[in-house]
C-alpha positions, 0 to 999 in steps of 0.5 A: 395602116401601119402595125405601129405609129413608129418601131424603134430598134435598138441594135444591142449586138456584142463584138468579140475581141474589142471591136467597136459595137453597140452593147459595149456602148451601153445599148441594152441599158439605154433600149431598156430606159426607151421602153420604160420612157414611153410606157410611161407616157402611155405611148406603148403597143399595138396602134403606138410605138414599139421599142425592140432590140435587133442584132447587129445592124451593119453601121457598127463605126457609126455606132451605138445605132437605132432606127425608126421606122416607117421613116428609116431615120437612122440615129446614134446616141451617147446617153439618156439626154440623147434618147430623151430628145429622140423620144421629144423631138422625133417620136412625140414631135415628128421632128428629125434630130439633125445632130443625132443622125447617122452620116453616110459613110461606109459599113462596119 
């Protein structure tokens, strides 16, 4: 049995000199707004969902990124209407948001 229904990690990693990363794309704000979501709906701790933040999670050109374990869905996102469908679809619904995910292609 699994710790948590579902983890979310937001990675909030910051570049130096420009380079595209998730903290410049508002991550922190947007992690922060995740939590808040799903404290209110009663869906926080231990036997639930957890929402952390992580460093860097290597797909900084795909980014601003989160994934979802146990499925290893990886998503990107521009703003809280994103989030809200990940939050209604994926982890109320268990329903992967196509249109959100991550496309293969190469790292950082």
């Amino acid at each position: 049995m699994e710790f948590y229904q579902k983890h979310v990690f937001f990675c909030t990693n910051l570049k130096d000199n420009g380079k595209k990363c998730c903290q410049a794309a508002g991550a922190s704000e947007l992690s922060l707004y995740t939590k808040s979501q799903i404290k209110a709906k009663g869906l926080h701790g231990a036997g639930s969902i957890r929402v952390s933040d992580s460093g860097c999670l290597g797909r900084c050109k795909a980014g601003p990124n989160i994934v979802i374990y146990p499925e290893g869905v990886w998503y990107t996102y521009e703003d809280k209407n994103d989030i809200d469908e990940i939050i209604q679809e994926h982890i109320l619904k268990n329903r992967v948001v196509d249109r959100l995910l991550v496309k293969k292609e190469p790292v950082s």
